[in-house]
KOLGU-395475 format. One line per 10 residues: number of its first residue (from 0); for each residue x, y, z of N, C-alpha, C, CB. Coordinates in pm, 1 decimal. Atoms other than C-alpha are relative to their C-alpha. Glycine has a CB too. Layout:
<rs>
NUM) X Y Z X Y Z X Y Z X Y Z  ...
</rs>
This chain:
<rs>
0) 95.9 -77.7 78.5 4156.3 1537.8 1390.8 -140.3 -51.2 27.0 32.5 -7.4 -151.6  144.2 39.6 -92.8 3808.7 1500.7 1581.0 -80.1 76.5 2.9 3.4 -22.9 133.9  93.3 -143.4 -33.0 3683.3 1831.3 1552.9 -19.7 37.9 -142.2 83.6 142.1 99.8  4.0 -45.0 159.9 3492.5 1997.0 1259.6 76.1 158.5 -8.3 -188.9 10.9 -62.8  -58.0 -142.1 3.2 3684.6 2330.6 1355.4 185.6 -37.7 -87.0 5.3 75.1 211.7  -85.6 60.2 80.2 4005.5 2145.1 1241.3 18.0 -61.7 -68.0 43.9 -26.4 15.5  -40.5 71.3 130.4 3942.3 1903.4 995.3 14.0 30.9 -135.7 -64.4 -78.6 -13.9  -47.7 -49.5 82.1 4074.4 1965.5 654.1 -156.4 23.7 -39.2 111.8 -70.3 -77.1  113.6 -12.0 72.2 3751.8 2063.5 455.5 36.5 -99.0 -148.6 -32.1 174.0 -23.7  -69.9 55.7 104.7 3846.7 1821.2 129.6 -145.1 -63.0 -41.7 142.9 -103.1 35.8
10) 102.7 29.6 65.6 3550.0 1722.0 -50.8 29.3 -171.5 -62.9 -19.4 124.9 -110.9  12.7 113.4 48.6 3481.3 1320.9 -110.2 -122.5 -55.0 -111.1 1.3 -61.1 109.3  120.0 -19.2 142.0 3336.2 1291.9 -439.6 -114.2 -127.7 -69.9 107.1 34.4 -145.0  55.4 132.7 34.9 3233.8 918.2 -442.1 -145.2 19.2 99.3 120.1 -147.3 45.0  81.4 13.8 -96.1 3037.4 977.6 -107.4 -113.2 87.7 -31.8 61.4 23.3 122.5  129.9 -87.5 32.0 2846.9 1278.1 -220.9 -67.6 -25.4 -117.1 27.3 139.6 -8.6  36.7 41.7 115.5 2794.2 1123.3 -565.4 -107.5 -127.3 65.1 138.9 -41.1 -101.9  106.1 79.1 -112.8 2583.8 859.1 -322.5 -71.2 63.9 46.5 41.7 -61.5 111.4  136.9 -112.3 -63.8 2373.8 1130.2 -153.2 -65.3 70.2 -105.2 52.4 134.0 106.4  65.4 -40.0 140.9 2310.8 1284.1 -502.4 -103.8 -157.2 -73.2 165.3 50.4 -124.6
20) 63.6 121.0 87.8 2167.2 919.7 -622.5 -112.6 -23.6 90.3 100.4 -147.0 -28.0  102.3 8.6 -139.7 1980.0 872.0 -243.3 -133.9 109.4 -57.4 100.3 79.2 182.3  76.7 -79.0 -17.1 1800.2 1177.5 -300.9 -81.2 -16.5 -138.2 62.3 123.7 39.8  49.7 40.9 113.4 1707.9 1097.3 -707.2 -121.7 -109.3 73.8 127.4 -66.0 -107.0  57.5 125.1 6.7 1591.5 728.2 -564.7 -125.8 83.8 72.9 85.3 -145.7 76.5  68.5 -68.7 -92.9 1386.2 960.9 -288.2 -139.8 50.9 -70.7 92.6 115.4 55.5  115.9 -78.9 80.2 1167.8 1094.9 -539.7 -64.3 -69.6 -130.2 61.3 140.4 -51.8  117.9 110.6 134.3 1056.7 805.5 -794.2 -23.9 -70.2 142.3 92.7 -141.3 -186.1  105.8 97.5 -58.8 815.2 522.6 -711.8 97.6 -100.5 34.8 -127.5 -55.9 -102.7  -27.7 164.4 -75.4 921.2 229.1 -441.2 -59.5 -120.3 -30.1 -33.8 -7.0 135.5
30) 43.7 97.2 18.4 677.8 22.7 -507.7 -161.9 53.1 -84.6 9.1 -79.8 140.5  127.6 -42.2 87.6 344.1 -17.2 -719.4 -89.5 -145.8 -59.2 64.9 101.2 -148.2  6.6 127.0 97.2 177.0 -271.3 -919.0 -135.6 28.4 -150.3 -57.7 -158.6 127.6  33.6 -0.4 132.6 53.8 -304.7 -1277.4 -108.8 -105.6 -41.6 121.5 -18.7 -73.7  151.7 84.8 79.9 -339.1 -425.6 -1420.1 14.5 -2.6 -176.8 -180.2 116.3 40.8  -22.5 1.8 145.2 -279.2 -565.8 -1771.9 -118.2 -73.6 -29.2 138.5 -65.1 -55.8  164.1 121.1 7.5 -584.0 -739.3 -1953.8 -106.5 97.7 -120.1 -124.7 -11.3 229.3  127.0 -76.8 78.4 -927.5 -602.6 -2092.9 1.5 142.5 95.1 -180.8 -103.2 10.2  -13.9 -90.4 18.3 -841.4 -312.1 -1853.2 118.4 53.4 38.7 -82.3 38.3 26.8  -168.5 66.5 0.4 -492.1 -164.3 -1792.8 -4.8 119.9 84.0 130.6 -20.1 -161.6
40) -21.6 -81.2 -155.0 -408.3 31.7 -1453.4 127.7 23.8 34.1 -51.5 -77.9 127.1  -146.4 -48.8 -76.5 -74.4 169.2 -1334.3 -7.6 56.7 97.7 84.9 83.8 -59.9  13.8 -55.4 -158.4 -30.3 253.6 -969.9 143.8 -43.3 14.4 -130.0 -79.0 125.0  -156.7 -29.1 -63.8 316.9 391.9 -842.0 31.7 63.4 109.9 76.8 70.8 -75.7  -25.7 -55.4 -129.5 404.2 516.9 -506.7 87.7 28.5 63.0 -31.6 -40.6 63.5  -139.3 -6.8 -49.2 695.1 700.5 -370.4 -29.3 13.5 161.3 92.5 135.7 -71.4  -24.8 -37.7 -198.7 782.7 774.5 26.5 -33.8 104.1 -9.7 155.0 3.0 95.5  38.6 -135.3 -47.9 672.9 1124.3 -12.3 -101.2 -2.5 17.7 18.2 102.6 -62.7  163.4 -15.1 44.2 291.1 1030.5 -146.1 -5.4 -153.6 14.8 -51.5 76.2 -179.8  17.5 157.9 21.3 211.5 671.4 -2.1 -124.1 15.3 -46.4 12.6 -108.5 128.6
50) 125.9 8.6 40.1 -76.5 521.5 -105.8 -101.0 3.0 106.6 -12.3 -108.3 -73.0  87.3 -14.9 -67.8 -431.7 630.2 2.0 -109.5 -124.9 -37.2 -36.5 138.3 -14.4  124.3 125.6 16.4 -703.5 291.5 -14.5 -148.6 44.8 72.1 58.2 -162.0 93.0  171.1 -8.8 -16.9 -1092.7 352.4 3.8 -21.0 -74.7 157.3 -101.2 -109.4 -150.9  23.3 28.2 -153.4 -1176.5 393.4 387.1 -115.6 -132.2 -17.2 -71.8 161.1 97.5  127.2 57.8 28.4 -1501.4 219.7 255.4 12.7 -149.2 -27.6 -63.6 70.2 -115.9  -16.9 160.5 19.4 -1310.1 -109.7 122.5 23.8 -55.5 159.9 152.6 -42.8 -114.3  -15.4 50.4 -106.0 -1282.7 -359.4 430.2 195.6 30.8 21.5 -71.7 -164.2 -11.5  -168.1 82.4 -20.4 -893.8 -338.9 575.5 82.3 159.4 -66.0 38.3 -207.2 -148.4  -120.3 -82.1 117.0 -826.9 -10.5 317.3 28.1 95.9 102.3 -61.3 85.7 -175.6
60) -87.8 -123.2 -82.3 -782.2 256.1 631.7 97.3 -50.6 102.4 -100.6 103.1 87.0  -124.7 60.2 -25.5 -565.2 14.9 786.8 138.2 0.3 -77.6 -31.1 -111.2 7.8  -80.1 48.3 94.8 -367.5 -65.1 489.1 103.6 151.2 -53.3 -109.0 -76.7 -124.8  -91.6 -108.0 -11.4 -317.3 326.8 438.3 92.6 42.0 107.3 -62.7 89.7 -15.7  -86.8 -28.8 -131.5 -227.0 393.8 766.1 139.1 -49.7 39.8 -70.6 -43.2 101.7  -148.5 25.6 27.3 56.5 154.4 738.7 96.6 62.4 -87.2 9.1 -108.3 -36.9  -90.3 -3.1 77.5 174.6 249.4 460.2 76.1 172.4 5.3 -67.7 -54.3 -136.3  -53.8 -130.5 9.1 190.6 617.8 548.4 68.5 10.4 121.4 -99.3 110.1 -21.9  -96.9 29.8 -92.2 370.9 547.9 866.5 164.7 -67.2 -14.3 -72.6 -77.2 69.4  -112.3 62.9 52.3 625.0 307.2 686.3 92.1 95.4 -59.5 -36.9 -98.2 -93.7
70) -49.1 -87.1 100.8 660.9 573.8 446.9 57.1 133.7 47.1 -105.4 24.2 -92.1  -42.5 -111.3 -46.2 746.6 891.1 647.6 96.4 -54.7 65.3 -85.1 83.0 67.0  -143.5 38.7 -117.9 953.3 665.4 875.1 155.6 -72.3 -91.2 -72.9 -166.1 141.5  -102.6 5.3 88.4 1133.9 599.3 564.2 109.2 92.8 -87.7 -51.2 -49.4 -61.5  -67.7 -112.2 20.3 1166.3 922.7 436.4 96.1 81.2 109.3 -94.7 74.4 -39.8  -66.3 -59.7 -152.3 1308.1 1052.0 782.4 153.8 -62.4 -18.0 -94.6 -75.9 173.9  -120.7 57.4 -41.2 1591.7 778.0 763.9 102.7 26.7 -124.5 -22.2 -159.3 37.6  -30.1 -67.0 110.3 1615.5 894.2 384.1 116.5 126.4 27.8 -137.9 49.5 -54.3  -21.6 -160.7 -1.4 1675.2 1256.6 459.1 110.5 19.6 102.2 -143.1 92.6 46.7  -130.7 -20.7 -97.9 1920.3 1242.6 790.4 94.0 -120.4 -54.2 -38.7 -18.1 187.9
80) -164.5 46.3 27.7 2133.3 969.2 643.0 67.6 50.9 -154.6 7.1 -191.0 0.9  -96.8 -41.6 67.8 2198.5 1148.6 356.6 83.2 197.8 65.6 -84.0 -13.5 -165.4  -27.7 -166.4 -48.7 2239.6 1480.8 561.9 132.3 -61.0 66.5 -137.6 100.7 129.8  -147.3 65.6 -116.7 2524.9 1277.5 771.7 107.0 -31.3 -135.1 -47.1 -209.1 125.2  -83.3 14.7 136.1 2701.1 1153.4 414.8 42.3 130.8 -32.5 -82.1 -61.3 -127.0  -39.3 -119.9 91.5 2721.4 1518.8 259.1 73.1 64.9 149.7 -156.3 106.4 -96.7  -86.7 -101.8 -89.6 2886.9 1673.3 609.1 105.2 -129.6 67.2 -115.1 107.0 142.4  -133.3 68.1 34.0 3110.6 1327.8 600.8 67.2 -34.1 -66.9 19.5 -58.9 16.7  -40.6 -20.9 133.8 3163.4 1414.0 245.1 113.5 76.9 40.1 -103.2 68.0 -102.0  -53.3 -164.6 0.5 3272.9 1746.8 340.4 105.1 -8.2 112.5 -134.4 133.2 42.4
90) -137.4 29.4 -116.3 3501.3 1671.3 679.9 92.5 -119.4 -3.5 -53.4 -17.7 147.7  -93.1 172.1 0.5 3647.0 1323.7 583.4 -6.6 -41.7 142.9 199.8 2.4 -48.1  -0.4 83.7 -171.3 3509.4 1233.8 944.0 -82.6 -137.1 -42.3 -112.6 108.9 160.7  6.1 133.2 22.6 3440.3 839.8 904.3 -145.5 -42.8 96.4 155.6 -75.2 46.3  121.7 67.5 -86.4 3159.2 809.6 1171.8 -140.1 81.1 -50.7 27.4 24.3 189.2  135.6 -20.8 49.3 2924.7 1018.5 974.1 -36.9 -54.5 -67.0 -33.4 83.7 -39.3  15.8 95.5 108.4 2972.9 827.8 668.0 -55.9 -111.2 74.7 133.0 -36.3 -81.1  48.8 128.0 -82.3 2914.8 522.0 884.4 -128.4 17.1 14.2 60.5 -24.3 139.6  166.1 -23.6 -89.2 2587.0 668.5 1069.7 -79.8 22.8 -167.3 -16.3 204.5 152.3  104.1 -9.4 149.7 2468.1 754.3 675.0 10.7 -152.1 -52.8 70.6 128.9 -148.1
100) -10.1 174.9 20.0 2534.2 402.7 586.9 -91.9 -102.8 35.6 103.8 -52.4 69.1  59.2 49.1 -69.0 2397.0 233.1 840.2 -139.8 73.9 5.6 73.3 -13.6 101.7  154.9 -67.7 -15.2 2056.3 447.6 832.8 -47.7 -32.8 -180.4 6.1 223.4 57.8  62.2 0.5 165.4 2050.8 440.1 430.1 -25.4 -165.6 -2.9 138.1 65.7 -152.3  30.5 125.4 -41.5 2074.4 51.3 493.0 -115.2 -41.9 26.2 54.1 -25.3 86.2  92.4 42.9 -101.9 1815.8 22.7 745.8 -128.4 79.4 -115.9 35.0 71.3 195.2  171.2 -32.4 25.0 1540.0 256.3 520.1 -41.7 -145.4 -121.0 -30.6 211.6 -101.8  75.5 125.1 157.2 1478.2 -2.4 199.0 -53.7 -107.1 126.1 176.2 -118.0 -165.5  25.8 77.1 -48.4 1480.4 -283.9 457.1 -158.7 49.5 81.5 121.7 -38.0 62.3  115.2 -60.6 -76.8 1194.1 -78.2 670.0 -109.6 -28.2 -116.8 22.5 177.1 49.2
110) 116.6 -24.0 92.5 1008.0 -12.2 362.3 -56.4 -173.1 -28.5 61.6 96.2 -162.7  9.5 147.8 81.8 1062.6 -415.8 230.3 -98.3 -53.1 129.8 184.9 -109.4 -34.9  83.5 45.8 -88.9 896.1 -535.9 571.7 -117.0 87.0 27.2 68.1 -25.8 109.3  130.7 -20.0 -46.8 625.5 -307.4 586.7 -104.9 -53.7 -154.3 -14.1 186.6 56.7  75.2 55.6 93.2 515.8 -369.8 220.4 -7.1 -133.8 1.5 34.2 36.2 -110.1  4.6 178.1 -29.7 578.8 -756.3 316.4 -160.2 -8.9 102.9 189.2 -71.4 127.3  61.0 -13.0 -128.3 382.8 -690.3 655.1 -192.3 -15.7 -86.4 64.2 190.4 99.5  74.5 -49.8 62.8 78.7 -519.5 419.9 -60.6 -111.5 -94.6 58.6 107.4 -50.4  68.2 97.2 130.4 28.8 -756.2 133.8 -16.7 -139.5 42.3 100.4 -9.3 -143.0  26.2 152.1 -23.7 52.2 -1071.4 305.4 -86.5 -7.8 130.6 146.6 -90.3 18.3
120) 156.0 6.6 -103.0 -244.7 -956.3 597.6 -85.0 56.4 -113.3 -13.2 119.7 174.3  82.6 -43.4 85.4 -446.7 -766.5 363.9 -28.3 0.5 -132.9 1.8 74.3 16.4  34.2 13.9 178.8 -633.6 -732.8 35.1 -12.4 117.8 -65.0 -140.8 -71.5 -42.0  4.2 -132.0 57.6 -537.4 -411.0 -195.2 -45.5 -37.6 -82.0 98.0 82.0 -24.4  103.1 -35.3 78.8 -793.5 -310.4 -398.3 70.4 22.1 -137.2 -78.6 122.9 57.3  119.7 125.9 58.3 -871.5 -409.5 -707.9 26.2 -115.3 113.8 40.6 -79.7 -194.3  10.2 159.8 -37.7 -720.8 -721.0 -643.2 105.7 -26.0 95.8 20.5 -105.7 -130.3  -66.3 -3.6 -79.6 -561.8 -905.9 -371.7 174.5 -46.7 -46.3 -77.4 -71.5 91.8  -131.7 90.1 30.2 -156.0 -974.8 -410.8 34.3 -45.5 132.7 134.0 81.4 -72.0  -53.7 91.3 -99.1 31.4 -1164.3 -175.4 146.3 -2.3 -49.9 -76.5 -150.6 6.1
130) -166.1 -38.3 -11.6 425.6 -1059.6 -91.2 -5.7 119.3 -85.1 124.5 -124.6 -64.1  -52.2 -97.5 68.5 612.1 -736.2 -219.2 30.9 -3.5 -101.3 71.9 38.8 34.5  -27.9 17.1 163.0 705.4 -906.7 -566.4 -105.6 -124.1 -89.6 181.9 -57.4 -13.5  74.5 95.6 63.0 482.9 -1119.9 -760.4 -73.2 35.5 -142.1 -95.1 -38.7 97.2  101.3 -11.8 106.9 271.9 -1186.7 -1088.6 -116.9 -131.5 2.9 87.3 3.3 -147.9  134.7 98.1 -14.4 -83.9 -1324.4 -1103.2 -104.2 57.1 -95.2 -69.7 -3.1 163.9  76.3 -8.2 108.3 -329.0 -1402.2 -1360.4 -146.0 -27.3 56.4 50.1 -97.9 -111.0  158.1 -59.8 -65.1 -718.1 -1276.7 -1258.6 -75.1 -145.6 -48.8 -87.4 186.3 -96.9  55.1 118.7 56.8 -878.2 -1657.7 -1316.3 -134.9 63.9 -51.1 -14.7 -130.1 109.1  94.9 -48.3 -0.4 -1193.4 -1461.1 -1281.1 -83.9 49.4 -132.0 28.6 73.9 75.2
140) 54.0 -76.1 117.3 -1185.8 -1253.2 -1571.7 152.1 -34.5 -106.6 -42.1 199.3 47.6  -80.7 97.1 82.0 -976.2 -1421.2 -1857.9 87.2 128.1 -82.7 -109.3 -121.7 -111.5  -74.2 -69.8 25.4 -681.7 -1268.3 -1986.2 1.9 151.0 63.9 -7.2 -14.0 -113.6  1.6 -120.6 -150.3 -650.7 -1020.9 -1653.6 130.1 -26.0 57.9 -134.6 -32.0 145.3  -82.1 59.0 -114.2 -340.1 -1060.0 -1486.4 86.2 161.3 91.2 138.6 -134.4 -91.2  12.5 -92.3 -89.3 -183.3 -844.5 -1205.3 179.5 -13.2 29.8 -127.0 -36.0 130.3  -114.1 32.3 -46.3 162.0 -741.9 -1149.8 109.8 134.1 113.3 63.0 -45.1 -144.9  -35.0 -128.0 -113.0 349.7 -560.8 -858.4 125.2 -16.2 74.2 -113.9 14.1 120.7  -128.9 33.7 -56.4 672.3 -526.5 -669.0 53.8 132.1 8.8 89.3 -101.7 -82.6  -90.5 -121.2 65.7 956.1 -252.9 -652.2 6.2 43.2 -92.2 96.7 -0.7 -5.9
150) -72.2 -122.6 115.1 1044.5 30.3 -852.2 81.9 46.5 19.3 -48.2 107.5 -37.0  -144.4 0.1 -15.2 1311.4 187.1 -955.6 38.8 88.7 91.2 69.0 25.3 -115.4  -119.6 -155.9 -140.6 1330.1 487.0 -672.0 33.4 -87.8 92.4 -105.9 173.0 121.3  -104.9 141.1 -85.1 1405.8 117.6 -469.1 121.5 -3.0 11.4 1.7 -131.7 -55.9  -141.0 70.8 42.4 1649.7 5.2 -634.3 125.5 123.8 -23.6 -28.0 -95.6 -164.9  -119.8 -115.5 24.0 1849.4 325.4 -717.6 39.1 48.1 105.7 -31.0 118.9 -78.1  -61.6 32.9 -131.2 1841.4 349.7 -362.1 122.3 -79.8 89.7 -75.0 -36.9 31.2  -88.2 68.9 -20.7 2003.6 79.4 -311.9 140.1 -11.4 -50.8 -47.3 -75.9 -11.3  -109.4 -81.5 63.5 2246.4 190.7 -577.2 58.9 87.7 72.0 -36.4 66.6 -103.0  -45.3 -117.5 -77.7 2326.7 465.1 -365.7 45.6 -82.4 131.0 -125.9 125.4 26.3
160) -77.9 24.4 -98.8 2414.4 259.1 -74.9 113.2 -90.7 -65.6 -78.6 -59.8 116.5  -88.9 74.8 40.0 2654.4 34.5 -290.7 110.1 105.0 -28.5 -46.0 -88.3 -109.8  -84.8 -93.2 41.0 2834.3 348.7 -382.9 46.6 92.7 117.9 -63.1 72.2 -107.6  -59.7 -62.8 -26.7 2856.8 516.1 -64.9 121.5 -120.4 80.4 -79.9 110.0 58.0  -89.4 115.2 21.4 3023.3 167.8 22.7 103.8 60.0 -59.7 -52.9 -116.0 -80.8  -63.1 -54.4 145.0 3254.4 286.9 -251.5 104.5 108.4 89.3 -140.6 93.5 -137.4  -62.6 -110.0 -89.5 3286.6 627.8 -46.9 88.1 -34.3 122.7 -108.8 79.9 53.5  -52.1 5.1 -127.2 3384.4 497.1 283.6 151.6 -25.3 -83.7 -73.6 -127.1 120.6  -144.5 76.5 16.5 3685.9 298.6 116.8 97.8 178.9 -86.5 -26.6 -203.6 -156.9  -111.8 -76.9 33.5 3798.5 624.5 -69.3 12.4 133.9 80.4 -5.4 26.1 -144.2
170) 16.4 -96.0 -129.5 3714.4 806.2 279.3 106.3 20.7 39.2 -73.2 -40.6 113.8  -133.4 50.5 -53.7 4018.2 613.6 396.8 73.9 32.5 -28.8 37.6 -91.8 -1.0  -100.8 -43.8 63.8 4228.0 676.7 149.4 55.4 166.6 -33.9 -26.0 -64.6 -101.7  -38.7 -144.7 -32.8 4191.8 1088.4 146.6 36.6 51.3 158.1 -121.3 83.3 -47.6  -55.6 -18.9 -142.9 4235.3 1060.4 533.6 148.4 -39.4 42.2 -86.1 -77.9 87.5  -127.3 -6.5 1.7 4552.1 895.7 448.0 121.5 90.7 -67.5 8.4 -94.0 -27.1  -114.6 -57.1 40.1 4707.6 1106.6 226.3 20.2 168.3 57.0 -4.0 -15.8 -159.3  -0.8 -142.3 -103.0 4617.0 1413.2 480.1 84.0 -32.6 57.6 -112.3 48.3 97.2  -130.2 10.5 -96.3 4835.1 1245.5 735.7 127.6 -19.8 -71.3 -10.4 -120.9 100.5  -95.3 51.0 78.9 5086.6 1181.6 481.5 90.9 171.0 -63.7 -92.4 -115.0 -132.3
180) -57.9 -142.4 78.7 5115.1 1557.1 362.3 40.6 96.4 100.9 -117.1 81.5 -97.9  -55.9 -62.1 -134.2 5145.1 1710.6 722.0 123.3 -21.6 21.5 -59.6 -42.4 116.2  -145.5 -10.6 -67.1 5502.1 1816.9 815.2 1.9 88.8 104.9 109.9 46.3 -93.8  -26.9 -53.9 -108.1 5631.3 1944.2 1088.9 120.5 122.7 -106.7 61.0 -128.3 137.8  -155.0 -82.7 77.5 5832.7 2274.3 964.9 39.9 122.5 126.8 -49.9 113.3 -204.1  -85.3 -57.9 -77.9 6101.7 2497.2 1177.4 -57.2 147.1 -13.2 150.4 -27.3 -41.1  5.1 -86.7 46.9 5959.1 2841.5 1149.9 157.8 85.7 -1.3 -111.0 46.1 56.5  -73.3 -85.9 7.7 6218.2 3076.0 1041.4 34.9 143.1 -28.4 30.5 -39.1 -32.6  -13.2 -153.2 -59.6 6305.0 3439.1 1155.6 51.5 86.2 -170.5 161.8 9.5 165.3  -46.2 -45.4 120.5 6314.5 3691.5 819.4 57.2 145.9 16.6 -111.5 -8.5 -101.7
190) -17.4 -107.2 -36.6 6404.3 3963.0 1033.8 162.1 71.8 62.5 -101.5 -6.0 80.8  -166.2 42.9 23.6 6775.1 4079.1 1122.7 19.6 -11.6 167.0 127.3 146.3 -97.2  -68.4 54.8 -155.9 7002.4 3934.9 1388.6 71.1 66.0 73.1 83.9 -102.3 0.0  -108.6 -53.5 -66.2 7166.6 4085.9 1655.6 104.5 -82.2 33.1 -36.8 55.6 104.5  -153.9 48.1 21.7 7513.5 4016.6 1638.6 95.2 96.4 102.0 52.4 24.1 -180.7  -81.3 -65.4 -21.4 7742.4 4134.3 1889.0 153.6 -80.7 5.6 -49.0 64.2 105.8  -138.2 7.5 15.0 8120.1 4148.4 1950.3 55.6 -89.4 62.1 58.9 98.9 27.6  -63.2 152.0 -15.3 8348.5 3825.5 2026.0 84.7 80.3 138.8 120.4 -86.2 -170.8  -79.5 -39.8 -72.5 8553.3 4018.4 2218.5 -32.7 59.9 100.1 65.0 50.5 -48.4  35.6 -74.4 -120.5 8380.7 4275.9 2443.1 -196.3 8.2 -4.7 93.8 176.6 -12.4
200) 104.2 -6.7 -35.4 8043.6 4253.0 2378.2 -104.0 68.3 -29.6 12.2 6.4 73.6  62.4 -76.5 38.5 7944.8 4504.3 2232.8 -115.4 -2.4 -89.8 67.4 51.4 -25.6  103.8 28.1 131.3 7619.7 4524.2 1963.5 79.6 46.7 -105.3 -155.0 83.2 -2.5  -60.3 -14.2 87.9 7748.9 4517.2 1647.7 -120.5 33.3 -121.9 92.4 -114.6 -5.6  97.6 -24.1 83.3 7567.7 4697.5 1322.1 14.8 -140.4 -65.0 13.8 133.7 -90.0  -15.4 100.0 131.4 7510.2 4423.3 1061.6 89.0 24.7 -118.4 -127.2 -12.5 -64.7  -125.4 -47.6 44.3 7749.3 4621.7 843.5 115.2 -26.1 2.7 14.9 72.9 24.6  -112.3 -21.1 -62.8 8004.5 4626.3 1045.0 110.5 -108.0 -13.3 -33.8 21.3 127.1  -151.8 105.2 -24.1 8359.9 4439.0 1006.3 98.6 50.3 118.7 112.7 4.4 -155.4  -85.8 -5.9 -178.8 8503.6 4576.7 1380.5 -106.5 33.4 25.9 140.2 109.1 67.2
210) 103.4 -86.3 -136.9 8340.4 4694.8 1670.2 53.2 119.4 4.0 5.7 -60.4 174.5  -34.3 -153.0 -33.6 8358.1 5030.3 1706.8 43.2 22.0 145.2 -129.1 95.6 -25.3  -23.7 -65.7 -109.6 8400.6 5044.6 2053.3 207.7 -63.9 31.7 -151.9 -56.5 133.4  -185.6 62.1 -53.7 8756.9 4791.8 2103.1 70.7 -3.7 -185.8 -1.2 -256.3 109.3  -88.8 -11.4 134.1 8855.2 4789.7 1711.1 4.2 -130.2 -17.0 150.9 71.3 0.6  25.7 137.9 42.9 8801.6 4402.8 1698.0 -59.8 -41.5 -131.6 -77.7 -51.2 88.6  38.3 10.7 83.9 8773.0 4227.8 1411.0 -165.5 -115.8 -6.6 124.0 -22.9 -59.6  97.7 67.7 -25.2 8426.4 4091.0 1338.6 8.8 -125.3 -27.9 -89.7 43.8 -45.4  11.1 171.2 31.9 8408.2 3717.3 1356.1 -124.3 -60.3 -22.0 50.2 -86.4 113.8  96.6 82.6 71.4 8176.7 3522.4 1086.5 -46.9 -121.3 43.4 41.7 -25.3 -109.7
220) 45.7 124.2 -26.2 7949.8 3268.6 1175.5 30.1 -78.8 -76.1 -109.4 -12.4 13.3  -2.8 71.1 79.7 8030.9 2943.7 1038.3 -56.4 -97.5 23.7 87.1 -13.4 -33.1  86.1 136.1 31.7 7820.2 2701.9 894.2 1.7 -152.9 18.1 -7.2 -3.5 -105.9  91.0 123.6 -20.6 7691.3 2379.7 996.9 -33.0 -73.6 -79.7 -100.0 15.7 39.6  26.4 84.5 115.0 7646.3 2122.7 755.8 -80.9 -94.9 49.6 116.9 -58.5 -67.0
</rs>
């Protein structure tokens, strides 16, 4: 079973319940960070809408430019590995699930090294952080502090690859009980038999107890056990 013209169509409900969570995580904020203090700032950013930084600050049309490169090349790995999950949902073929796996894998990690890459060369405006997770208190301006890291369209991401995990293993198990339900069966004829005569040969009606032509008596098949 190699072909999508023959594979059973059987729907894997763990795996697509993973491409349903992928696509949720797809659409909240990855990452962001939070100004608490005398004034109070929230900044959130998903893969669809990275962040744009003031061409005008030193470093900020760099800093976009990464991030909107990171970010489409994240959404891309987003969008075809869950397109490979929902049509190895749908065929119980094992190497799509795999190829969605392995791509849903690879986007968080993309994203984690470019926001690594980003914060630890450059300085985002307001203030500068340093690494993808941290908290820091503004010495500058007293009771200021600054905090930033993942969000939850991250992490629910990552949720979604723990679950299609989940899928592969009960991939296995509906691929086994396909081979398990296949029989081989004898077709059998519902149509009537020609039967002729023991004796001469003749065709015999199905009716018939002699042959009409020699007066023979008809002889019954017997059964086979």
């Amino acid at each position: 079973m190699d072909s999508l013209s023959i594979i059973p169509w059987r729907i894997n409900p763990v795996s697509i319940l993973a491409a349903a969570i992928a696509l949720v995580g797809a659409f909240l904020p990855w990452w962001g960070f939070d100004v608490s203090g005398i004034i109070n700032q929230v900044h959130r950013w998903t893969i669809w809408n990275p962040p744009r930084f003031n061409t005008q600050v030193p470093g900020g049309a760099t800093v976009s430019w990464n991030f909107t490169i990171s970010s489409v090349s994240v959404l891309v790995l987003v969008l075809v590995a869950t397109a490979l999950v929902v049509v190895g949902s749908l065929t119980l073929l094992r190497r799509y699930l795999l190829g969605g796996l392995v791509l849903s894998a690879l986007a968080p990690v993309v994203y984690a090294v470019a926001v690594n890459y980003v914060t630890m060369n450059y300085c985002l405006s307001p203030f500068c952080v340093s690494g993808p997770v941290g908290v820091e208190s503004v010495s500058r301006v007293a009771g200021l502090s600054v905090a930033w890291g993942f969000q939850s369209g991250f992490y629910i991401f990552l949720a979604a690859v723990v679950v299609l995990v989940a899928g592969l293993i009960v991939n296995s198990r509906l691929e086994g009980s396909i081979v398990k339900s296949v029989t081989t069966r004898t077709p059998i004829s519902t149509g009537p038999m020609t039967v002729s005569c023991s004796h001469c040969g003749s065709i015999l009606r199905p009716q018939s107890k002699f042959c009409p032509n020699c007066g023979q008596a008809r002889t019954m098949p017997t059964s086979t056990q």
